[in-house]
VOPAGU-2260 file (C-alpha; in pm, 1 decimal, decimal comma):
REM VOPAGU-2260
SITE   aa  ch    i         X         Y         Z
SITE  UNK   A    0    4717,2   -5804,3   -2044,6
SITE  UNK   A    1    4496,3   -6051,3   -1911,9
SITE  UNK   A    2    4480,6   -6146,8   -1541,3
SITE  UNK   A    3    4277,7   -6368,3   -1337,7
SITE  UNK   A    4    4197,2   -6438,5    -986,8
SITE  UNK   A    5    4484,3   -6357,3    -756,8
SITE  UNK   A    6    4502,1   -6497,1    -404,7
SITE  UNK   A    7    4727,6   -6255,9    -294,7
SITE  UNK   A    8    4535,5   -5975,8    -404,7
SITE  UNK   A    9    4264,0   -6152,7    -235,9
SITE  UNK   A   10    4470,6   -6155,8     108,6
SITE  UNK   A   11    4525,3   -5790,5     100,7
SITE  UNK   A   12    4194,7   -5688,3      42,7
SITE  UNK   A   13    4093,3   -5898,3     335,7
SITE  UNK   A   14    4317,4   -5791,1     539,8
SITE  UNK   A   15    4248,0   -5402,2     453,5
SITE  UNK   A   16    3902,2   -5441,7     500,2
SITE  UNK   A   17    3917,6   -5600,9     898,2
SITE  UNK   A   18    4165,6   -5386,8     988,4
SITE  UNK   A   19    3919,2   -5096,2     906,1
SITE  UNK   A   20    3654,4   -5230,3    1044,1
SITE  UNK   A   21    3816,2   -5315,2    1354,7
SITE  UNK   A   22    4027,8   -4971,0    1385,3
SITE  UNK   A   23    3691,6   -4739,5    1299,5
SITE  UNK   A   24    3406,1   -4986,8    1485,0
SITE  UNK   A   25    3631,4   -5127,6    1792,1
SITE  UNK   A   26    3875,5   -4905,0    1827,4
SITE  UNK   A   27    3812,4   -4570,6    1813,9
SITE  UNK   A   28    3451,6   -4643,3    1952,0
SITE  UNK   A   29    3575,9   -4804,8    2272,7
SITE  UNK   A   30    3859,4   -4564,3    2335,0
SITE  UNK   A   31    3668,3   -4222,2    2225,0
SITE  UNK   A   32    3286,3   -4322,2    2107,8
SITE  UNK   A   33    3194,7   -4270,4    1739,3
SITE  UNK   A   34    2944,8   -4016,8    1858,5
SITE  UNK   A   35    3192,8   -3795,8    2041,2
SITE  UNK   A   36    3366,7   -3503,8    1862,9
SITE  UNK   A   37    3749,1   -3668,1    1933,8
SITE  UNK   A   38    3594,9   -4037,6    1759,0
SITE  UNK   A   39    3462,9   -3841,1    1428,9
SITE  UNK   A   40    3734,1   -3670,3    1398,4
SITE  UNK   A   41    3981,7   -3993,3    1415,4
SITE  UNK   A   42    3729,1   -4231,0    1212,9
SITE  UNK   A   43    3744,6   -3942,6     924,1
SITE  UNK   A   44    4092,7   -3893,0     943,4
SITE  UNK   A   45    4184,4   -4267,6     950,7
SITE  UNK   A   46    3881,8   -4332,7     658,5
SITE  UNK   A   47    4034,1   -4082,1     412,6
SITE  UNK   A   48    4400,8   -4300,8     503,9
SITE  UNK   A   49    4253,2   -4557,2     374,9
SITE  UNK   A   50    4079,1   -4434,0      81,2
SITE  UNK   A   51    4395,1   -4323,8     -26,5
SITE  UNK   A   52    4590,9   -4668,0      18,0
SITE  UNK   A   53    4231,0   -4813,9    -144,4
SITE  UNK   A   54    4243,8   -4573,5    -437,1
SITE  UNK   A   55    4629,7   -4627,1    -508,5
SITE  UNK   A   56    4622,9   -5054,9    -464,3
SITE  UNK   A   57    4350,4   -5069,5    -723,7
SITE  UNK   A   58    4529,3   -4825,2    -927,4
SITE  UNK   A   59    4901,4   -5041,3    -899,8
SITE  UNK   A   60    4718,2   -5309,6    -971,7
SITE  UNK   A   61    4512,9   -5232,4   -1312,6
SITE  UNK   A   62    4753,2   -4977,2   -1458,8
SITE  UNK   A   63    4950,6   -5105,8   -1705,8
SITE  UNK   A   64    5297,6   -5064,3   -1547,0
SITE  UNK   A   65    5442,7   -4972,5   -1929,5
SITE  UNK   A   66    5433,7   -5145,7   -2236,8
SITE  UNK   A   67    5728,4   -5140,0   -2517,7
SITE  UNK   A   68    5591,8   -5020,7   -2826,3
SITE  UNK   A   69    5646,3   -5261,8   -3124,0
SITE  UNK   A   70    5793,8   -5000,1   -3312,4
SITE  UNK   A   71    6066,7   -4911,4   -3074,6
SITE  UNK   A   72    6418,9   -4912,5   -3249,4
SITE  UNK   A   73    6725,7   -4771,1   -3053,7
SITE  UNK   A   74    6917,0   -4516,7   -3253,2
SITE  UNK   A   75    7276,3   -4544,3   -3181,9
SITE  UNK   A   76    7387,5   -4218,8   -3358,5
SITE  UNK   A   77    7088,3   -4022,6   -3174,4
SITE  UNK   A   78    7328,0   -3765,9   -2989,4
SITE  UNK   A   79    7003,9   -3708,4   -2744,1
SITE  UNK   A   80    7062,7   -4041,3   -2642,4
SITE  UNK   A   81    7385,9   -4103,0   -2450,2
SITE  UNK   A   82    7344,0   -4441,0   -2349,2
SITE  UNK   A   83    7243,6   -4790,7   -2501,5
SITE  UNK   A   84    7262,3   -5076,0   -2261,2
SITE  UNK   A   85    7391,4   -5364,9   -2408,1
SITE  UNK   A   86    7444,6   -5733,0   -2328,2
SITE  UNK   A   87    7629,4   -5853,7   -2054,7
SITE  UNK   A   88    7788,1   -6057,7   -2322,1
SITE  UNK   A   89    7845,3   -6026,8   -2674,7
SITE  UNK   A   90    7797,0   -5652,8   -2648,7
SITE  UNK   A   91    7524,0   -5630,3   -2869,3
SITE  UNK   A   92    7211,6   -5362,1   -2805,7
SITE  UNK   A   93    6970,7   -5581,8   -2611,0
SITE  UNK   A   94    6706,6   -5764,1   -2769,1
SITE  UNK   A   95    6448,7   -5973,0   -2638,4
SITE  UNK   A   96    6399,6   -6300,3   -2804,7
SITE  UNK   A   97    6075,4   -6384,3   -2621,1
SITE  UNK   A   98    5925,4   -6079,1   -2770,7
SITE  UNK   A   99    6110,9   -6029,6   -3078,7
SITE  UNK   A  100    6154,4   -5644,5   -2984,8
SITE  UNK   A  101    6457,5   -5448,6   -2874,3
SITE  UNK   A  102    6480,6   -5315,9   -2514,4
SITE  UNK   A  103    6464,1   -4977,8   -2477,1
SITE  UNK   A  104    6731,8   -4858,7   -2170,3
SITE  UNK   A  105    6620,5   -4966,2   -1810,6
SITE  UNK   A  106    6352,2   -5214,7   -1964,2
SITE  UNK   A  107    6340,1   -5602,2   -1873,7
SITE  UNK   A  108    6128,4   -5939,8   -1967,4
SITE  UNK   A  109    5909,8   -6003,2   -1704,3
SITE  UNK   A  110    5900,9   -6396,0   -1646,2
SITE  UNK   A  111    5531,9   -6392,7   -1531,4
SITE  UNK   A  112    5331,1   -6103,3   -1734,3
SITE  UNK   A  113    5539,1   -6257,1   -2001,3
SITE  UNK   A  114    5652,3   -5968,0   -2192,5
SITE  UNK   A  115    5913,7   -5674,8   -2156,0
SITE  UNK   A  116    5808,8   -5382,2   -1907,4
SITE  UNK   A  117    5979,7   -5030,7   -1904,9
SITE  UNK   A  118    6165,5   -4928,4   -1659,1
SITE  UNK   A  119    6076,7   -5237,6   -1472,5
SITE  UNK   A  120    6154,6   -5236,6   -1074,9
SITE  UNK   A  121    6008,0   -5611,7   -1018,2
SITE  UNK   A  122    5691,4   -5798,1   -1041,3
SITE  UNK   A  123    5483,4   -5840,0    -696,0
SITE  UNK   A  124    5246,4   -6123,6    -646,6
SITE  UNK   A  125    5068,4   -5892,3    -405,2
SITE  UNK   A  126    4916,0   -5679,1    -666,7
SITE  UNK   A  127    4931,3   -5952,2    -938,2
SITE  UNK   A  128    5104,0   -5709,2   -1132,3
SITE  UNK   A  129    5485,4   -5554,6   -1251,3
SITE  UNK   A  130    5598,7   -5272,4   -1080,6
SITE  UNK   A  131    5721,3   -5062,6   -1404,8
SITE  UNK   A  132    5718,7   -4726,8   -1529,7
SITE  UNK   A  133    5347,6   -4625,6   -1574,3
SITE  UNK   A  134    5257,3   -4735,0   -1206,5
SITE  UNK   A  135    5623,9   -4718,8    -967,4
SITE  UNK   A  136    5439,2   -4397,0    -810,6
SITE  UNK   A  137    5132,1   -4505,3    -717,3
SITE  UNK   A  138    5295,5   -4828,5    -586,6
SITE  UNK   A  139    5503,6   -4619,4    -407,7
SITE  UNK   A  140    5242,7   -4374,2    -284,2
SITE  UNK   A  141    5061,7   -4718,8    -145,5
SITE  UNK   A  142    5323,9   -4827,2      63,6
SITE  UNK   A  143    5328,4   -4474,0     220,4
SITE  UNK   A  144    4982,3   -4499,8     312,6
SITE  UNK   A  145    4993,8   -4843,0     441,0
SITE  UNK   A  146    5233,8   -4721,7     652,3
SITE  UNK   A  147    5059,7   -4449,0     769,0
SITE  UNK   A  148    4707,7   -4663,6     824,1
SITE  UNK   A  149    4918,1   -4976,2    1009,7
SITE  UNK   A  150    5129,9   -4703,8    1248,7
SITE  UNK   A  151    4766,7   -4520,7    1266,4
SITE  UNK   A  152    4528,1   -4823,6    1311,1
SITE  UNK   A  153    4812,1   -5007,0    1597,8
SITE  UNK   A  154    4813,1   -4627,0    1802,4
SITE  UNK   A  155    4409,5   -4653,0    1848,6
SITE  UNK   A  156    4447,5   -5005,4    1905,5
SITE  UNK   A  157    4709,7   -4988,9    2208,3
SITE  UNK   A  158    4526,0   -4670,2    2330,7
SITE  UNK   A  159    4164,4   -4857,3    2346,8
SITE  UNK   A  160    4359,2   -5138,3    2546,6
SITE  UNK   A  161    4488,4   -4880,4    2770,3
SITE  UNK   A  162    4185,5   -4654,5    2811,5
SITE  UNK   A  163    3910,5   -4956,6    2886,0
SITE  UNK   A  164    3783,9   -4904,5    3175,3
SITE  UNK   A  165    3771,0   -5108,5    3519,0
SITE  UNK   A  166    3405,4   -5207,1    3478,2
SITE  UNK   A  167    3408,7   -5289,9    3058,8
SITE  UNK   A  168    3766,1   -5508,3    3125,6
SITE  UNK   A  169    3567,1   -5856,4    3132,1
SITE  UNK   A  170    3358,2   -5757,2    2829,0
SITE  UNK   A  171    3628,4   -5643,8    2615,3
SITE  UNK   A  172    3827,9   -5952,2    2724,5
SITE  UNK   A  173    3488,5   -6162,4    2609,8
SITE  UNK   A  174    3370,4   -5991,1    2304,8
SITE  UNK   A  175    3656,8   -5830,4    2161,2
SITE  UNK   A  176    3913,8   -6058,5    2248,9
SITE  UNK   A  177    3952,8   -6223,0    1871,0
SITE  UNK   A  178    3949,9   -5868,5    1753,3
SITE  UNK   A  179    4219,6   -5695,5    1932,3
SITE  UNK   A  180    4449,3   -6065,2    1897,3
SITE  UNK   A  181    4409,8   -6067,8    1486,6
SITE  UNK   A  182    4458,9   -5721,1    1478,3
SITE  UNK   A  183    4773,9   -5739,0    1650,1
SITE  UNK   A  184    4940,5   -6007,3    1494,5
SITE  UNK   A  185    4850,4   -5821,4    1166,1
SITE  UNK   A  186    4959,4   -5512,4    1244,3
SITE  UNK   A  187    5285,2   -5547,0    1457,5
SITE  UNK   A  188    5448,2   -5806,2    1153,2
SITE  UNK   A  189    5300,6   -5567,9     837,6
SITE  UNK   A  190    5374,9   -5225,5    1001,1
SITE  UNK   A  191    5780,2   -5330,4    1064,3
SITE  UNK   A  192    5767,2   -5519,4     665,7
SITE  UNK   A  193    5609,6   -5230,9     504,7
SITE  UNK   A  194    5820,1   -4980,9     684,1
SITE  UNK   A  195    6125,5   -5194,2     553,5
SITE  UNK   A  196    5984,1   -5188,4     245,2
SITE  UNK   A  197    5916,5   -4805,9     209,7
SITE  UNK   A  198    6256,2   -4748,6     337,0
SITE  UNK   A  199    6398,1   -4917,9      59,0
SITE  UNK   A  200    6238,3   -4772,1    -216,5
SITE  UNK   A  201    6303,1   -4401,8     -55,3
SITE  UNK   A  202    6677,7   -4507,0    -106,0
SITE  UNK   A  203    6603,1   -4655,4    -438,4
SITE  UNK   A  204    6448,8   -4323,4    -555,4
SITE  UNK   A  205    6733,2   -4093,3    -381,2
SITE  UNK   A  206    6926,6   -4257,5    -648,1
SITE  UNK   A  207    6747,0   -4329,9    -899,6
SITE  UNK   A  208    6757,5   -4689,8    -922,0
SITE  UNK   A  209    6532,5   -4943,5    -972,9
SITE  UNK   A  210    6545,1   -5294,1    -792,4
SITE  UNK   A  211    6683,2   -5478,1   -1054,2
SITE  UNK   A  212    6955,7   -5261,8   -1113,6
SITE  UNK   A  213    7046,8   -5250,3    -747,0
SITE  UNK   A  214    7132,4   -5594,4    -828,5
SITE  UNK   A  215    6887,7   -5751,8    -577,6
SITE  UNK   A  216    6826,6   -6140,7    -636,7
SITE  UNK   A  217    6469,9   -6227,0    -777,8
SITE  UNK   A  218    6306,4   -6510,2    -665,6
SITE  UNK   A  219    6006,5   -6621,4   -1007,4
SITE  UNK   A  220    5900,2   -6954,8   -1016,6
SITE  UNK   A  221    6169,0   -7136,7    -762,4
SITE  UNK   A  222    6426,5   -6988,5    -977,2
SITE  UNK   A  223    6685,4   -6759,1    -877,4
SITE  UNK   A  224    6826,6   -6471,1   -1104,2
SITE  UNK   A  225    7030,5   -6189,6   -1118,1
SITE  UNK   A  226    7042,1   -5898,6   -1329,9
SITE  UNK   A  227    7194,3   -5601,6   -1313,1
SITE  UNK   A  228    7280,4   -5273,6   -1540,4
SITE  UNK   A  229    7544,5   -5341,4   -1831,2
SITE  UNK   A  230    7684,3   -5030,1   -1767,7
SITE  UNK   A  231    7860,9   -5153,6   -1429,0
SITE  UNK   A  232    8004,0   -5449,6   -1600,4
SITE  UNK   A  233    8127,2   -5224,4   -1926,8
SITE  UNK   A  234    8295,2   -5010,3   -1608,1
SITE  UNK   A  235    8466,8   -5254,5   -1412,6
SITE  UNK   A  236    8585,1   -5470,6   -1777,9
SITE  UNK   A  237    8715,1   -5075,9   -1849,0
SITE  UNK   A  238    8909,5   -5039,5   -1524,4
SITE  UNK   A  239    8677,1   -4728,7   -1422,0
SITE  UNK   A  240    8467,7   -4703,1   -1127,7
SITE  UNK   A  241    8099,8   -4734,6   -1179,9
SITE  UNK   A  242    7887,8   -4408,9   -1128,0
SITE  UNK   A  243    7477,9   -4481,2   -1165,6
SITE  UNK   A  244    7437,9   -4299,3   -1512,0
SITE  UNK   A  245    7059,1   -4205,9   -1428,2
SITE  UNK   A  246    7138,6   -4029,1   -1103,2
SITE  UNK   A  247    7143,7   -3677,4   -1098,2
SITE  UNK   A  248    7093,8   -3617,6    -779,3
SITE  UNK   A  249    6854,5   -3625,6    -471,9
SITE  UNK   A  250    6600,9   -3353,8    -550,3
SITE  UNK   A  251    6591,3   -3414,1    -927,8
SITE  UNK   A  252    6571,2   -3809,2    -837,6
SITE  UNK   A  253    6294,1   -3726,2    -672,3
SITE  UNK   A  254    6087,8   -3518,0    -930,1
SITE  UNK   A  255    6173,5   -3739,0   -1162,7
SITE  UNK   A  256    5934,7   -4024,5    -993,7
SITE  UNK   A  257    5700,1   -3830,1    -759,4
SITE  UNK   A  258    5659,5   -3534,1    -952,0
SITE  UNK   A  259    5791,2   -3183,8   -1013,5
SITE  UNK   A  260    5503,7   -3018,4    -751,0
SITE  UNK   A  261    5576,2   -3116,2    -369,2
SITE  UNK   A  262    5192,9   -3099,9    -298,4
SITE  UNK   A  263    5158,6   -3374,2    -560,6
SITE  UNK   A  264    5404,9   -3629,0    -445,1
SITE  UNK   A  265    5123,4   -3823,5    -251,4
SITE  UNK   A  266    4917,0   -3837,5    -517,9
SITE  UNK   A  267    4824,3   -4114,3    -786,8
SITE  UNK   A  268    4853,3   -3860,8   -1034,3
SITE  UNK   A  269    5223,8   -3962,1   -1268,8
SITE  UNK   A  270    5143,6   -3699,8   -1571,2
SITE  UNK   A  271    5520,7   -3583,2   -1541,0
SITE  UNK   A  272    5681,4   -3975,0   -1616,3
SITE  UNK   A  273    5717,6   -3914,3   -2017,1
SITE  UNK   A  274    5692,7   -4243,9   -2252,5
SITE  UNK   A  275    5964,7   -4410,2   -2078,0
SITE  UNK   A  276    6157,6   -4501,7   -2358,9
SITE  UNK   A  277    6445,4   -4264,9   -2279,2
SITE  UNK   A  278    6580,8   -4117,4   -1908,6
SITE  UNK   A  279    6782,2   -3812,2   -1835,8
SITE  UNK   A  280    7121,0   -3944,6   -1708,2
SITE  UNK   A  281    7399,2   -3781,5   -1562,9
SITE  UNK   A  282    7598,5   -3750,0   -1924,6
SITE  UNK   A  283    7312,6   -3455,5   -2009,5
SITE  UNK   A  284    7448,6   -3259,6   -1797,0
SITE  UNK   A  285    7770,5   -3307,6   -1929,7
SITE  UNK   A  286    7694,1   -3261,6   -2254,5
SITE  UNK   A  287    7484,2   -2902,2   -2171,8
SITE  UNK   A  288    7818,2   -2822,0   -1991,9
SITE  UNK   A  289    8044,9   -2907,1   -2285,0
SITE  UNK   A  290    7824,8   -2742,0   -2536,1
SITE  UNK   A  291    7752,7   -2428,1   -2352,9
SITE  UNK   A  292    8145,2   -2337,8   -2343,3
C-alpha cells in the first residue's frame, strides 16, 4: 500500500521532537544540570521513553495493519469455526464488493486505504495508517508511552518552574519563556487526550472488542457511519440478549492482544496474533465443554 506525505504524521513528529528537546535541554538542565548525577539519570530515563514511543509510531505507521488474502473463502460447515458474520441485511456471509473478496469475521473496508483490513479497530489520520490486526499492539503500546513521556516531560517541566532560583527568575522569564509556554499548552491538552484515549482501548481490550464493534460513530470524509457486529442484530431480531462472542474473559482478552508473556506486553513484538482470519470466541469453550462430557 502506497502512502504519501502525511501532515499529520508530520505534526506528531514535530511535536515529539520539541518536546524532547525542551524536556532533556531546558528542563532537566535548569532544574537538576545535565552534568549532575540526578540530570543523567532523568535525561536517560526520559530518552529511552521516548525511544520506545519513537520505535512503536514508526512501527504503527509502516506495518501493514493486515491484509485479506485473495484466497480467503469462509467455510460454513468448518466445525472449528463457530461463527460467520453476516449482513445486517439479507443475511448473506459478507462480501465486499469494492474488493471482490469475502470478509473474513471481525474484518471491514477501510474507506481511505481503500481495501478490507482484518480485524480492523479504525483508521487514524495521525499515523496515516488503519489500526488492524498486524499493528493494534504496537499502536497500543504507543499510546502507553506517550502517556508515560507527556505525564514524564509536564513533572520536569512544573518542577524546573518551581526550583528556578531567585537570581535566574528574569532569565528564565527572558530566554525560556516561549519554551516553557509551547510546552505547556502541548502537554496539559495531549497528556488528558491521550490518557482518554489509552483508557479506552484498556476497556476495549478487557473485552475484546474493537472500535467498530463497540459501535462508535466514524467520522471519513465528512461522512458519518455506523457499523457494528451482525451478531448483536441476529440477537436482538432472535429475542436473546447479546453476549460479545470473542470475549473470554479479562486475562485471556488480554493475551490475546498483548501477548501470552507479561514482560512482553510493552513491547512491539505481536508474534502471538496468528493470521487473523479466525478468533477464539466464547462458543470454544463451549464446544471443549460439550465434547469433553
Amino acid at each position: 500500500m502506497k502512502r504519501g506525505f502525511s501532515f499529520s504524521v508530520t505534526v506528531v513528529v514535530s511535536a515529539i521532537v520539541f518536546i524532547y528537546f525542551c524536556t532533556v535541554f531546558v528542563f532537566i538542565d535548569r532544574w537538576f544540570g545535565l552534568m549532575t548525577s540526578p540530570g543523567i539519570m532523568n535525561a536517560v530515563a526520559f530518552t529511552g521513553v521516548a525511544f520506545m514511543c519513537v520505535l512503536n509510531y514508526a512501527y504503527a505507521i509502516l506495518a501493514d495493519p493486515g491484509r485479506v488474502p485473495s484466497s480467503f473463502m469462509p467455510d460454513i460447515e468448518d466445525p472449528e469455526v463457530p461463527i460467520h458474520e453476516i449482513k445486517r441485511k439479507g443475511g448473506d456471509l459478507r462480501f465486499c464488493q469494492k474488493c471482490s473478496c469475502f470478509k473474513p469475521p471481525r474484518a471491514h473496508h477501510c474507506r481511505v486505504c481503500k481495501r478490507c483490513i482484518l480485524r480492523m479497530d479504525h483508521h487514524c489520520n495521525w499515523i496515516n495508517n488503519c489500526v488492524g490486526h498486524a499493528n493494534y499492539k504496537v499502536f497500543f503500546v504507543f499510546v502507553v508511552y506517550a502517556v508515560i513521556a507527556c505525564i514524564y516531560s509536564l513533572i520536569l517541566l512544573v518542577g524546573s518552574l518551581t526550583n528556578d532560583s531567585q537570581n535566574d527568575k528574569q532569565r528564565s522569564a527572558d530566554t525560556f519563556r516561549v519554551a516553557y509556554v509551547i510546552s505547556g499548552l502541548l502537554l496539559v491538552p495531549l497528556s488528558v487526550a491521550l490518557s482518554v484515549l489509552l483508557g479506552w482501548h484498556i476497556y476495549l481490550i478487557l473485552q475484546n472488542k474493537t472500535t467498530i464493534e463497540f459501535s462508535l460513530i466514524f467520522l471519513k470524509l465528512n461522512r458519518q457511519y455506523h457499523e457494528g457486529v451482525r451478531a448483536m442484530w441476529l440477537a436482538e431480531k432472535g429475542g436473546t440478549v447479546y453476549k460479545h462472542p470473542y470475549d473470554i474473559g479479562a486475562y485471556e482478552n488480554l493475551t490475546t492482544v498483548l501477548g501470552p508473556s507479561i514482560f512482553c506486553w510493552i513491547c512491539p513484538f505481536s508474534r502471538h496474533i496468528g493470521n487473523g482470519l479466525r478468533f477464539r470466541t466464547a462458543y470454544d469453550r463451549v464446544s471443549t465443554s460439550s465434547t469433553s462430557k
